[in-house]
Backbone as ProteinMPNN parsed JSONL, in Angstrom:
{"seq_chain_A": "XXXXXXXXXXXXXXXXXXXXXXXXXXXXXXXXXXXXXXXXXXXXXXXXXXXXXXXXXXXXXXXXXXXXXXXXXXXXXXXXXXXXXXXXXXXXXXXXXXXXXXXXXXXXXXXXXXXXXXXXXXXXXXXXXXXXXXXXXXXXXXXXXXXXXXXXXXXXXXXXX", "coords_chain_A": {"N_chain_A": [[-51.362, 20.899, 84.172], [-50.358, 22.988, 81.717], [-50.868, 24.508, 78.771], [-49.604, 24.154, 75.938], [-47.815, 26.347, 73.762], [-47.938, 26.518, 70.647], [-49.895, 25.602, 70.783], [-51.826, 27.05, 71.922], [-51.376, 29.553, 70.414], [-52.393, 28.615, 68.109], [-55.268, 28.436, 68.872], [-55.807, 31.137, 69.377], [-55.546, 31.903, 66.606], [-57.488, 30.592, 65.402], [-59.532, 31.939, 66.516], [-59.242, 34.514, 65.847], [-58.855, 34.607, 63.115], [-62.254, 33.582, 62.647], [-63.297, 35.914, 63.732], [-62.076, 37.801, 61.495], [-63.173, 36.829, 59.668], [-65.881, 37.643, 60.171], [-66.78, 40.55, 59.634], [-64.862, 42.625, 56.975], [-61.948, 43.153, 57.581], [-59.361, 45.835, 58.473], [-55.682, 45.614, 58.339], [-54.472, 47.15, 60.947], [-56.963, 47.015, 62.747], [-56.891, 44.489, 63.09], [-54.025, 44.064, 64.399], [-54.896, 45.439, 66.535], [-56.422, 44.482, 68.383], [-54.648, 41.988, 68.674], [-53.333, 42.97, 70.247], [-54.188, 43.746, 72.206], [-54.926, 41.841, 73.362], [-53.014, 40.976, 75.026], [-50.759, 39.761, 73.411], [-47.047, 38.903, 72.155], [-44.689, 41.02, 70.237], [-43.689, 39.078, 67.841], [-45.308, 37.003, 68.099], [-47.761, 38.123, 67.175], [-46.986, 39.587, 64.26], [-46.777, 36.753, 63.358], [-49.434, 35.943, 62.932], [-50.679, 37.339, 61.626], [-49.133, 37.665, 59.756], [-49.923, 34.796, 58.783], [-53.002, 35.603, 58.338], [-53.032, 37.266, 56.321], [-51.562, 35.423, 53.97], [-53.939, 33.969, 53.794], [-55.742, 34.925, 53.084], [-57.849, 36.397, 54.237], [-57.164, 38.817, 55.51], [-56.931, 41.616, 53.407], [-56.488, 44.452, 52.013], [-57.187, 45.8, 49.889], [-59.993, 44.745, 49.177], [-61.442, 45.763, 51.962], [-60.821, 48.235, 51.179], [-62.788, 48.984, 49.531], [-65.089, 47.37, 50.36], [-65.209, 49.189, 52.864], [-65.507, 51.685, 52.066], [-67.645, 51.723, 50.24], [-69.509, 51.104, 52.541], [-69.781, 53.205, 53.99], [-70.388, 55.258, 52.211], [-72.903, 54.953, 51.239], [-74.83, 53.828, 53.421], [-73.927, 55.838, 55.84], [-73.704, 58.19, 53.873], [-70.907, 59.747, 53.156], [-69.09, 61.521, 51.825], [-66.024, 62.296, 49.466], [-63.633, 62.773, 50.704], [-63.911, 62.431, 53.447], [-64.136, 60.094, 53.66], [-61.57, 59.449, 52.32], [-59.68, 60.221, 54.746], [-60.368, 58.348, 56.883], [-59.621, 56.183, 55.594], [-57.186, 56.322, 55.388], [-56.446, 56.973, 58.084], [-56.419, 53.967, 58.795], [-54.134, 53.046, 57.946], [-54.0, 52.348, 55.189], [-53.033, 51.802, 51.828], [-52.127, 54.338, 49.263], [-52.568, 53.443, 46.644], [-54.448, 51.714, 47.244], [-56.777, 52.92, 48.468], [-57.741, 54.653, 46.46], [-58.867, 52.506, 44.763], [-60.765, 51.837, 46.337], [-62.554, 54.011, 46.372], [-62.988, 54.402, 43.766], [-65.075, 52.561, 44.077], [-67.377, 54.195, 44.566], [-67.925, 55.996, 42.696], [-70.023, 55.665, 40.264], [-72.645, 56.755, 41.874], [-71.879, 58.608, 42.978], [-72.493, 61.914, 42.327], [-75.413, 62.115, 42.024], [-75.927, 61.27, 44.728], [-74.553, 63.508, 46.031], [-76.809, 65.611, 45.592], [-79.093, 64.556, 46.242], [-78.921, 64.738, 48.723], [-78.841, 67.879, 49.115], [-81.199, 68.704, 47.703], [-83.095, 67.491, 49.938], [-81.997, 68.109, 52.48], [-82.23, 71.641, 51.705], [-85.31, 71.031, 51.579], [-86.36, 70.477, 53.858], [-85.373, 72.008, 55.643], [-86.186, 75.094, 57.506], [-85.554, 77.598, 57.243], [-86.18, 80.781, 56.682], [-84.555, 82.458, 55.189], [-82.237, 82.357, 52.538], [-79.525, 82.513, 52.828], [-78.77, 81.5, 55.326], [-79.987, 79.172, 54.772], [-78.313, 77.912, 52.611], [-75.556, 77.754, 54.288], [-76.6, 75.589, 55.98], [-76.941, 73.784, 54.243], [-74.211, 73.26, 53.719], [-72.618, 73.034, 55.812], [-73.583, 70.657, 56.675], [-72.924, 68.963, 54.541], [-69.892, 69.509, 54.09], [-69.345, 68.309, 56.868], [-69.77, 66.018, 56.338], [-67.599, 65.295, 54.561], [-67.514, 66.068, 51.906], [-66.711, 67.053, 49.008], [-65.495, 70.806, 48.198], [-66.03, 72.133, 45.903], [-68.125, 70.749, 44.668], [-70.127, 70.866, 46.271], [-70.984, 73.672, 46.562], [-71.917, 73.747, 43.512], [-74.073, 72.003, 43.835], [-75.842, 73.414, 45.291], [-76.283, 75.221, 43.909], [-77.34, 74.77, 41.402], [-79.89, 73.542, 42.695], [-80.754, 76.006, 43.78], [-81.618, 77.092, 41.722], [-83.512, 75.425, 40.43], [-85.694, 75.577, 42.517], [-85.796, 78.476, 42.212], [-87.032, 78.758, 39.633], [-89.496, 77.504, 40.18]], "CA_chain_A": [[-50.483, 20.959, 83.029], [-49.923, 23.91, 80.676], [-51.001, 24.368, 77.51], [-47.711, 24.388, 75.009], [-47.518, 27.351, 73.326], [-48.423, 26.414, 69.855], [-52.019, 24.764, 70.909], [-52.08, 28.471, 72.566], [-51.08, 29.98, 69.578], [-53.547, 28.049, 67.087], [-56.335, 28.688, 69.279], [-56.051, 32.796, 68.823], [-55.65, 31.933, 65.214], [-58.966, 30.585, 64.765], [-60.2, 33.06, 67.276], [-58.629, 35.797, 64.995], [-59.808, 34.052, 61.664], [-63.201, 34.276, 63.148], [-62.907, 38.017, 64.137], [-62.157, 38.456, 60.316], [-64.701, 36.302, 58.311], [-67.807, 38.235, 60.757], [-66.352, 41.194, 58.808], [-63.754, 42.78, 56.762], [-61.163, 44.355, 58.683], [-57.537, 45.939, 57.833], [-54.386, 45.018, 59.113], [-54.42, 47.762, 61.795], [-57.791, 46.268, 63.431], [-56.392, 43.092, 63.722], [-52.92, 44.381, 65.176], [-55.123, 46.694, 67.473], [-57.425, 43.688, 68.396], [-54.422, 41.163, 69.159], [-52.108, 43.72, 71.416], [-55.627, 43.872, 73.654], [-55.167, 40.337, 73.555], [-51.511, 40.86, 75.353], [-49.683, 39.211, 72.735], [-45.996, 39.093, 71.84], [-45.107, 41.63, 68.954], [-43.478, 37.932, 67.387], [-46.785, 36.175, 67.734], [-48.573, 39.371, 65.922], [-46.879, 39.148, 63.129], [-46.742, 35.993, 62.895], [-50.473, 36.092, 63.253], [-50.981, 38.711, 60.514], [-48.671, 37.207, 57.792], [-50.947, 33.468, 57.698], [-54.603, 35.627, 57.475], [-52.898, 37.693, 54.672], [-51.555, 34.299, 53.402], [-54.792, 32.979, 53.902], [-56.619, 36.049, 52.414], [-58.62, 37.027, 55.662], [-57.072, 40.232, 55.289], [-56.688, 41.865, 51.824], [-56.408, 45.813, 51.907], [-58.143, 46.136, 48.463], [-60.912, 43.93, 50.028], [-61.365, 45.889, 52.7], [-61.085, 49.731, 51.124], [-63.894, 48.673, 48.768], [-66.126, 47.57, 51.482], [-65.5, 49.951, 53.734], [-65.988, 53.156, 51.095], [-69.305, 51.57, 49.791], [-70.414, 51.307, 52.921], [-69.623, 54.912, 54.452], [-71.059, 56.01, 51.338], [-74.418, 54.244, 51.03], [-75.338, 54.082, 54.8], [-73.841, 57.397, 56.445], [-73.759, 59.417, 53.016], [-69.961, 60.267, 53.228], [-68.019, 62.162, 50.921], [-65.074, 60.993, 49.096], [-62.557, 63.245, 51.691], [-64.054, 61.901, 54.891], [-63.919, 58.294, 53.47], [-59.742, 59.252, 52.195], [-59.557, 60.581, 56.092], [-60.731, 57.576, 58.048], [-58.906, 54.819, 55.026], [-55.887, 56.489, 56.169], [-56.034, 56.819, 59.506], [-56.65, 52.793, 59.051], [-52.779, 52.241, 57.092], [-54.274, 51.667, 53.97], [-52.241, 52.365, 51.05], [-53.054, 55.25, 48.411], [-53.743, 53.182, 45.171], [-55.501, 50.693, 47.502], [-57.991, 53.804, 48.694], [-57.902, 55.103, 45.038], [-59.573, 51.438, 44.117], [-61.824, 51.975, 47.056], [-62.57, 55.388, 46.104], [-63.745, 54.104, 42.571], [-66.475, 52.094, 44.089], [-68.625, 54.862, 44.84], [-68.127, 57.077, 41.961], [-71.266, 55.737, 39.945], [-74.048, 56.906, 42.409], [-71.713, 59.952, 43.709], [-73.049, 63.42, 42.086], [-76.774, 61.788, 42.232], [-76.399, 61.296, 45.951], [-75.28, 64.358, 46.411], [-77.368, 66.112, 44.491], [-80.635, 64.236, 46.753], [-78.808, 65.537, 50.084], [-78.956, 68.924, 48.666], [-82.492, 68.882, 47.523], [-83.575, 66.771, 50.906], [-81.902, 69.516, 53.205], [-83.169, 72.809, 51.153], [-86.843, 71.199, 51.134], [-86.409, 70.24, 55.482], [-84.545, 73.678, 56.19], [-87.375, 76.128, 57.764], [-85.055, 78.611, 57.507], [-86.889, 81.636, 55.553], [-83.425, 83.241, 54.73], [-81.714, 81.869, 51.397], [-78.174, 82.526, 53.396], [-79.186, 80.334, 56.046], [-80.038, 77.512, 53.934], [-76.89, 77.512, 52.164], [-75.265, 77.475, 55.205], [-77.233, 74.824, 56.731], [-76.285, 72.693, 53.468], [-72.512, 73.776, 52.978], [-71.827, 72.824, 56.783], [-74.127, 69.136, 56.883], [-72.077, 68.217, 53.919], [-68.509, 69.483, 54.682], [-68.598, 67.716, 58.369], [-69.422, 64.339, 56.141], [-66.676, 65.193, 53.804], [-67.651, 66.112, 50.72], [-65.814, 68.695, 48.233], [-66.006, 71.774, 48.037], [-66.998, 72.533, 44.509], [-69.233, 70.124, 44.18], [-71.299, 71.773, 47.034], [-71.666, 74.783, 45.416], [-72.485, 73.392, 41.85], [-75.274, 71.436, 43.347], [-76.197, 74.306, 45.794], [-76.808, 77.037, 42.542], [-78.26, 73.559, 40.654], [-81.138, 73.256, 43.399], [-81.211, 77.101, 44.434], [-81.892, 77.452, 40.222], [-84.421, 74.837, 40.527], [-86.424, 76.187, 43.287], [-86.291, 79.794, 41.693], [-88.055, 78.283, 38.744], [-91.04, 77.177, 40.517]], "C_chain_A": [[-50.817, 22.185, 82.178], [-49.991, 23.963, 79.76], [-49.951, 24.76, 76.736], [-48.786, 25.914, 73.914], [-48.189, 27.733, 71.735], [-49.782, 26.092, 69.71], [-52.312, 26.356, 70.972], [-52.63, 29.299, 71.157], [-52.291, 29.684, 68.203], [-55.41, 28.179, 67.402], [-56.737, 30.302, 69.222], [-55.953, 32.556, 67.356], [-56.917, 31.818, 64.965], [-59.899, 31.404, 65.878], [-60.381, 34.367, 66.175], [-59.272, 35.687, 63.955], [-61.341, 34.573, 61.984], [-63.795, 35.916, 63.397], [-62.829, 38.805, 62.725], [-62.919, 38.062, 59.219], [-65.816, 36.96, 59.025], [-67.333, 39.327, 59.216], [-65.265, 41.629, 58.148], [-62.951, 43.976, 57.462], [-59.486, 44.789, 58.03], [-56.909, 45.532, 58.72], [-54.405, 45.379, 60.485], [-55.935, 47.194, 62.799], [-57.455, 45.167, 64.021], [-54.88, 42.769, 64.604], [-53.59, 44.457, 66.294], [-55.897, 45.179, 68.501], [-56.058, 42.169, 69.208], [-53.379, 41.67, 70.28], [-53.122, 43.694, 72.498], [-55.556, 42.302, 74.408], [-53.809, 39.72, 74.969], [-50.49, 39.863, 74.586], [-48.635, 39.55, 72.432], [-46.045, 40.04, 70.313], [-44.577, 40.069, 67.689], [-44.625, 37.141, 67.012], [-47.799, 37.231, 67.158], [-48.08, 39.331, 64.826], [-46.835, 37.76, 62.083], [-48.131, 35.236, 62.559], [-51.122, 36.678, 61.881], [-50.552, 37.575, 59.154], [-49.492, 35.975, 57.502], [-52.101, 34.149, 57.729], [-54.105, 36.244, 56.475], [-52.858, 36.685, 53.812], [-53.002, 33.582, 53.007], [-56.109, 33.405, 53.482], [-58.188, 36.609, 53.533], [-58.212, 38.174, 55.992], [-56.517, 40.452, 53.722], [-57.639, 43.231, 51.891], [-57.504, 46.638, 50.744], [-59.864, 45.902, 48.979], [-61.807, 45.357, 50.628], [-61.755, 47.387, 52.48], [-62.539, 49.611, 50.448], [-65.205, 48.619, 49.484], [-66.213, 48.813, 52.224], [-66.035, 51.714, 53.206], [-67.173, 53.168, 50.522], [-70.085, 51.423, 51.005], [-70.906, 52.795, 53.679], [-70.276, 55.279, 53.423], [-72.505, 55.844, 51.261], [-74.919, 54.072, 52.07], [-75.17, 55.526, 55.56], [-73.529, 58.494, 55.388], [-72.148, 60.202, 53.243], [-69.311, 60.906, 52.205], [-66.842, 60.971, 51.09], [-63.61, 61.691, 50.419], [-62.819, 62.569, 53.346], [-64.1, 60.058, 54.589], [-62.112, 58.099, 53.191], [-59.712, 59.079, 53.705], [-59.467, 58.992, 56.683], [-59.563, 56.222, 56.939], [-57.164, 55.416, 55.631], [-54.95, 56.492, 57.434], [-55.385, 55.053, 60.068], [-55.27, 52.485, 58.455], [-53.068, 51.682, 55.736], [-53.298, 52.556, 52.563], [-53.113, 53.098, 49.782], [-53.647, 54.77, 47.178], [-54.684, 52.142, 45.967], [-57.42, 51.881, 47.884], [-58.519, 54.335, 47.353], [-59.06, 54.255, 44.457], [-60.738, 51.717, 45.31], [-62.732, 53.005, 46.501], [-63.834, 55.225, 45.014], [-65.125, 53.221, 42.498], [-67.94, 52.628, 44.543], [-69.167, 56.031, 43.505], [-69.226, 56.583, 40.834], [-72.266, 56.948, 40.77], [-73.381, 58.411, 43.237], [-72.503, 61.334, 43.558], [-74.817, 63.308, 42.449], [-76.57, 62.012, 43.656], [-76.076, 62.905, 46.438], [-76.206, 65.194, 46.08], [-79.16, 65.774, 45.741], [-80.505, 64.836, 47.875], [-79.165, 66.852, 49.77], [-80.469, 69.676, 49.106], [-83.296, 68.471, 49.207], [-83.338, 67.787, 51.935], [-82.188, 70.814, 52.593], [-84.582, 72.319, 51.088], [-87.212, 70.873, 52.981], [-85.716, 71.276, 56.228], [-86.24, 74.155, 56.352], [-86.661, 77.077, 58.13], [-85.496, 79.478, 56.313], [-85.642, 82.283, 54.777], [-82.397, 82.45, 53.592], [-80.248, 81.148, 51.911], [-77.816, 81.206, 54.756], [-79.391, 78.838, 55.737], [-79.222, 76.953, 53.548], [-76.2, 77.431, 53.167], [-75.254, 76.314, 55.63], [-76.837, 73.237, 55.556], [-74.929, 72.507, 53.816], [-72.243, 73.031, 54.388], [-72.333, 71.046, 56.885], [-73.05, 68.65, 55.826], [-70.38, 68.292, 54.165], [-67.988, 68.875, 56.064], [-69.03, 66.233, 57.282], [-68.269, 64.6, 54.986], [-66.768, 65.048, 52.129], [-66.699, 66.993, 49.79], [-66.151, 70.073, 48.097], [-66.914, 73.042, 46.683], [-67.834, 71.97, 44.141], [-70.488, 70.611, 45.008], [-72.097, 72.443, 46.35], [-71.849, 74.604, 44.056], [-73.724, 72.792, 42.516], [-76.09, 72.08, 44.047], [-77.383, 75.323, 44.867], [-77.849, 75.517, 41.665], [-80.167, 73.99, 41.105], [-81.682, 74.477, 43.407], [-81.995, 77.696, 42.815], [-83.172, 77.243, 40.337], [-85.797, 75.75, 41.269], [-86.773, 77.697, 43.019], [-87.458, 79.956, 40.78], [-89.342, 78.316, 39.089], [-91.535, 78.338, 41.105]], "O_chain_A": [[-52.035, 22.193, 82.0], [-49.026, 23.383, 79.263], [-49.414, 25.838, 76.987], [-49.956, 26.154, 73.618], [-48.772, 28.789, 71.492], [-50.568, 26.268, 68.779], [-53.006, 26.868, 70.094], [-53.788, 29.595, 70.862], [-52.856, 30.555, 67.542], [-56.379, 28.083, 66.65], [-57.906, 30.64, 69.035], [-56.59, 33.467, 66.826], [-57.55, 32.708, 64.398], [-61.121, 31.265, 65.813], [-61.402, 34.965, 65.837], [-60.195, 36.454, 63.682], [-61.693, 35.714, 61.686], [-64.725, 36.647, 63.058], [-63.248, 39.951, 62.56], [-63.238, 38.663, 58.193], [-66.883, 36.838, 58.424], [-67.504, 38.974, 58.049], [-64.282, 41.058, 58.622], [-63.193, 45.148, 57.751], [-58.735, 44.121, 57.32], [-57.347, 45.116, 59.793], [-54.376, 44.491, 61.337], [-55.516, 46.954, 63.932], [-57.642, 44.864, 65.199], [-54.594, 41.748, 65.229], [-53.202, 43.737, 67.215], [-55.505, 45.269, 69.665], [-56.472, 41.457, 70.122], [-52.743, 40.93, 71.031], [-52.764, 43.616, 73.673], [-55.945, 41.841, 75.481], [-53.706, 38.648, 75.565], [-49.56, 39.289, 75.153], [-48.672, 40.767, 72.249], [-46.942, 39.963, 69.474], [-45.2, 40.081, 66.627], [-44.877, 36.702, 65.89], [-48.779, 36.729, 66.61], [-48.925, 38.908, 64.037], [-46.845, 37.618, 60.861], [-48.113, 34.129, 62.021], [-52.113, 36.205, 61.325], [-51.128, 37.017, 58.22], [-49.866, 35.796, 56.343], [-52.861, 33.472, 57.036], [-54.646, 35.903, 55.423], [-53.706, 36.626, 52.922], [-53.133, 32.786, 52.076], [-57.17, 32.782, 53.447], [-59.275, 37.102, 53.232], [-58.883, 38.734, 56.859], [-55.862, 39.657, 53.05], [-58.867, 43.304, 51.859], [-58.246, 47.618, 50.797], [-60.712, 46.788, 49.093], [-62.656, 45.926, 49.943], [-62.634, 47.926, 53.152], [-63.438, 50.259, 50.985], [-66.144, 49.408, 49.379], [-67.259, 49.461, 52.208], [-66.682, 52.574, 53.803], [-67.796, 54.196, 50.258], [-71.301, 51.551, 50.861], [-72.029, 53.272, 53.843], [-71.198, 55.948, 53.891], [-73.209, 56.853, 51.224], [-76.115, 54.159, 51.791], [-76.138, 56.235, 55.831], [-73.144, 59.596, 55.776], [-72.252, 61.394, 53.535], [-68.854, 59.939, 51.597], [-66.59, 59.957, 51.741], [-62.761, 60.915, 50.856], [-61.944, 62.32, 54.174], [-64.085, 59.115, 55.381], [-61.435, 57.146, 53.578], [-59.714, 57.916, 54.109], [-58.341, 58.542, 56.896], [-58.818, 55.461, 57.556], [-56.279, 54.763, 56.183], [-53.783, 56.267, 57.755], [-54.581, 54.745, 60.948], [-55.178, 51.257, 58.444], [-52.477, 50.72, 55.245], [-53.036, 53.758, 52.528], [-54.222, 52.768, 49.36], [-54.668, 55.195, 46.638], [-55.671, 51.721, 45.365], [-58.602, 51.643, 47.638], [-59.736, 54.432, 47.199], [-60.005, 54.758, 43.85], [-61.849, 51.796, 44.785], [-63.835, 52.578, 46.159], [-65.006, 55.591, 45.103], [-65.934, 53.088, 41.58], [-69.018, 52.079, 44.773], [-70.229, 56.635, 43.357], [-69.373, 57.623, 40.192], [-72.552, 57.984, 40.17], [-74.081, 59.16, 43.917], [-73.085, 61.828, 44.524], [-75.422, 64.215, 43.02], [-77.067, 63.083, 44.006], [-76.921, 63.563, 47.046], [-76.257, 65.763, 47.171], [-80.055, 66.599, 45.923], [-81.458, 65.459, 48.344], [-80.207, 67.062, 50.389], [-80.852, 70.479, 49.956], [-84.118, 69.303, 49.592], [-84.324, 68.392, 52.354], [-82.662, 71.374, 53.581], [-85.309, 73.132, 50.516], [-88.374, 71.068, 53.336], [-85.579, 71.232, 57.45], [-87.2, 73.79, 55.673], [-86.879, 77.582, 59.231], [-85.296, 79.118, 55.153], [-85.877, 82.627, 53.619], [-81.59, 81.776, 54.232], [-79.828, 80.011, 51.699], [-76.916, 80.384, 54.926], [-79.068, 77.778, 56.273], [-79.019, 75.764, 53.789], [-75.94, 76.237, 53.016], [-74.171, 75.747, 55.77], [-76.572, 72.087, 55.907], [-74.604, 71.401, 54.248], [-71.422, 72.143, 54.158], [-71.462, 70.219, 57.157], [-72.22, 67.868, 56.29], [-69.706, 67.287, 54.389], [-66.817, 68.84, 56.442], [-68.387, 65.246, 57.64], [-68.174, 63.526, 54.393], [-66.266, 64.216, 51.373], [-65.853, 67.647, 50.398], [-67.325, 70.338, 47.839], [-67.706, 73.979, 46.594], [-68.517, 72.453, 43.237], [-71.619, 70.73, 44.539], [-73.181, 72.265, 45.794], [-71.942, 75.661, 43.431], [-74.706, 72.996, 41.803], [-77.256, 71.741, 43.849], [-78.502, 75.82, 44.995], [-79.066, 75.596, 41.501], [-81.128, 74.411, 40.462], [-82.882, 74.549, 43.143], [-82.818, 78.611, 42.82], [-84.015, 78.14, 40.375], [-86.648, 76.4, 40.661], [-87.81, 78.187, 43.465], [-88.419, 80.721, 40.849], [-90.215, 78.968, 38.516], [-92.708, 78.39, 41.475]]}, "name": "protein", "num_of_chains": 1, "seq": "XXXXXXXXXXXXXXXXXXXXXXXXXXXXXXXXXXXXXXXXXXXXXXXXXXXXXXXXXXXXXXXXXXXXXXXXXXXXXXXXXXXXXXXXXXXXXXXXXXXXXXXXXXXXXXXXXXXXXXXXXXXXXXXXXXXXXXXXXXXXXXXXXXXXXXXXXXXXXXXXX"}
């Protein structure tokens, strides 16, 4: 005998549920996650709209986490954290609110990368160093003026002594 359709159906739900209380995930994860599954695009949405209903997905949620943790584990800038919330379908004031949960501890952190790569550089050449900063931070997505403000900051510093 054949399992009816709805048992079917209720059993990827709390599969799915599951899948989104380990962690928080956006919409597009959990699309990407139930097309692997070979599901109907009917039973995907219909899939989607009860964890939104059911607040197992929630975009806000979701940018928040995911921008505090890119920031505080892999040291990301705020452009390589826009980059990747976008790629994910997240909407712009929802990344905006994400955005805002790093800007406490932002200029400090970078500010320690800075100092941390100019004091682990063994490059004798000034040009080199800056370099060796300007490119570690622009592949994690930082800004570009803030570089160089905390670049001349440190390179000040270190003249001093």
């Amino acid at each position: 005998m054949k399992p009816s359709t709805s048992n079917k159906t209720e059993k990827i739900q709390l599969k799915i549920e599951s899948f989104c209380a380990y962690q928080e995930r956006c919409k597009k994860e959990v699309i990407n996650k139930l097309k692997s599954w070979g599901l109907e695009k009917k039973t995907i949405d219909e899939i989607v709209l009860n964890l939104l209903n059911q607040d197992y997905l929630n975009e806000i949620r979701y940018s928040k986490s995911y921008s505090r943790g890119k920031f505080r584990i892999k040291k990301w800038g705020r452009l390589k954290i826009y980059q990747e919330l976008r790629k994910r379908n997240i909407s712009e004031p929802n990344i905006k609110i994400g955005l805002e949960e790093i800007e406490e501890d932002y200029y400090l952190t970078c500010k320690e990368l800075v100092k941390k790569i100019w004091k682990s550089s063994n490059s004798k050449s000034l040009i080199e160093k800056k370099k060796k900063i300007w490119d570690y931070l622009r592949y994690r997505g930082w800004e570009k003026s803030l570089i160089f403000d905390m670049i001349e900051k440190v390179e000040k510093k270190a003249s001093d002594l």
